[in-house]
C-alpha positions, -999 to 999 in steps of 0.1 A, spaced: 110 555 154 128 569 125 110 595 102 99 577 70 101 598 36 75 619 34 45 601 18 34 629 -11 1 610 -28 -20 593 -12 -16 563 -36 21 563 -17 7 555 16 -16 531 5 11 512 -11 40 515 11 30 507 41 -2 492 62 -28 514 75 -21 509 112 15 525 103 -2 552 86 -24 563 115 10 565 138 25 588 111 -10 605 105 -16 610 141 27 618 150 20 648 124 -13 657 134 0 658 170 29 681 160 7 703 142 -17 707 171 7 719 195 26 742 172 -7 757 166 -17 756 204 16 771 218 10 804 190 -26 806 204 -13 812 240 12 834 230 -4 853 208 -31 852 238 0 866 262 -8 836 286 24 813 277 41 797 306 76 785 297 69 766 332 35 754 328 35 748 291 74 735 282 103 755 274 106 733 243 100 748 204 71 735 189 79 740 153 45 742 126 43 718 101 66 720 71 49 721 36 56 687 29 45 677 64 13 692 59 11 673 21 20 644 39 -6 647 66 -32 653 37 -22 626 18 -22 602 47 -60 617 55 -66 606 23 -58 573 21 -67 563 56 -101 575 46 -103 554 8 -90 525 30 -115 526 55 -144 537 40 -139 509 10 -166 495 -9 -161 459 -3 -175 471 35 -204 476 19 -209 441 2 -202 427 34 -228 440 52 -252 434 24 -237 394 24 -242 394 59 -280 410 57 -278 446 56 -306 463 39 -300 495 15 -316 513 43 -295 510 68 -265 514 47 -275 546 31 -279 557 67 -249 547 82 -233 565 54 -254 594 52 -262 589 16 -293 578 -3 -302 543 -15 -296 553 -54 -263 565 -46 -251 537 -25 -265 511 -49 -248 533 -80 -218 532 -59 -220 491 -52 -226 485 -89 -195 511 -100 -176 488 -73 -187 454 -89 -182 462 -122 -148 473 -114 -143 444 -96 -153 423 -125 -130 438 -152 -105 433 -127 -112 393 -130 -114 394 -165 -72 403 -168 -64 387 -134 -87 354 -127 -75 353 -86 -90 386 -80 -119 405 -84 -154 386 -88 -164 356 -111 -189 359 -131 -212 342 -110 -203 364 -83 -206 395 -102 -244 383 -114 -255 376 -75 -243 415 -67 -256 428 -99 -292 411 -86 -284 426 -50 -279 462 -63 -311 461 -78 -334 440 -52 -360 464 -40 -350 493 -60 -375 516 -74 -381 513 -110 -364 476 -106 
C-alpha cells in the first residue's frame, strides 16, 4: 500500500477518503507509533533483545505523522459519533434515556444537541432541496426533541 499525503485537518480525511481507509491509515500510524515507543521502553529498561524483539529500527512518529494521526482521530470520531445516529434510534424507538446513557450525557444536552442537528439540517434544505430535512420532516423532529421534556 503506498503512503497517501499526509492528511493535516481532519476536514481532509473526511473528504478524501472513506472511513474504512482512514482506520487502515489511523491504525498503520498508530501501530508505528506503538512500537517506536515500546522498543525505547525496553531499552531504556536495558531488557532489549535484538533476537527476541527484531533487529529492525522502529522510527517515532514524524511531526506530521503524529498531526496526521490526530487528525485522522478526529474525524473518525465526528464520523462515527454523528448525529443522524441519534435520530435513528429515536425513529426506530429509542427513548432520551437510553440515549443520554449510551452517550454518557444528559437528556437536555442530547435533545439540545438533536435540535442544533435538525436545524442545521434544515438550513441545509432550504439552499439544497435533495438534502437535509423538509419541512415536514424538520417539524416531526422538532416535536421529538421536545416529547417528554421537562418544562415542554
Amino acid at each position: 500500500m503506498t503512503t497517501p499525503e499526509p492528511i493535516t485537518t481532519w476536514r481532509d480525511a473526511r473528504f478524501d477518503m472513506p472511513v474504512s481507509r482512514q482506520l487502515e491509515r489511523y491504525d498503520a500510524l498508530a501501530a508505528k507509533d506503538a512500537a517506536a515507543r515500546a522498543r525505547v521502553e525496553l531499552v531504556t529498561r536495558g531488557i532489549y533483545d535484538p533476537d527476541r524483539h527484531g533487529a529492525d529500527d522502529r522510527p517515532a512518529l514524524t511531526v506530521a505523522e503524529h498531526l496526521e494521526l490526530l487528525a485522522l482521530a478526529e474525524c473518525i470520531a465526528r464520523t462515527v459519533r454523528h448525529p443522524a445516529h441519534v435520530h435513528h434510534a429515536l425513529q426506530a424507538g429509542a427513548t432520551w434515556a437510553d440515549i443520554a446513557r449510551i452517550v454518557d450525557s444528559d437528556e437536555p444536552t442530547v435533545r439540545r444537541d438533536y435540535q442544533q442537528w435538525a436545524d442545521d439540517q434544515h438550513d441545509l434544505h432550504q439552499s439544497y432541496p435533495h438534502l437535509g430535512m423538509t419541512a415536514d420532516e424538520y417539524a416531526a423532529a422538532t416535536a421529538r426533541a421536545g416529547q417528554g421534556a421537562p418544562d415542554a
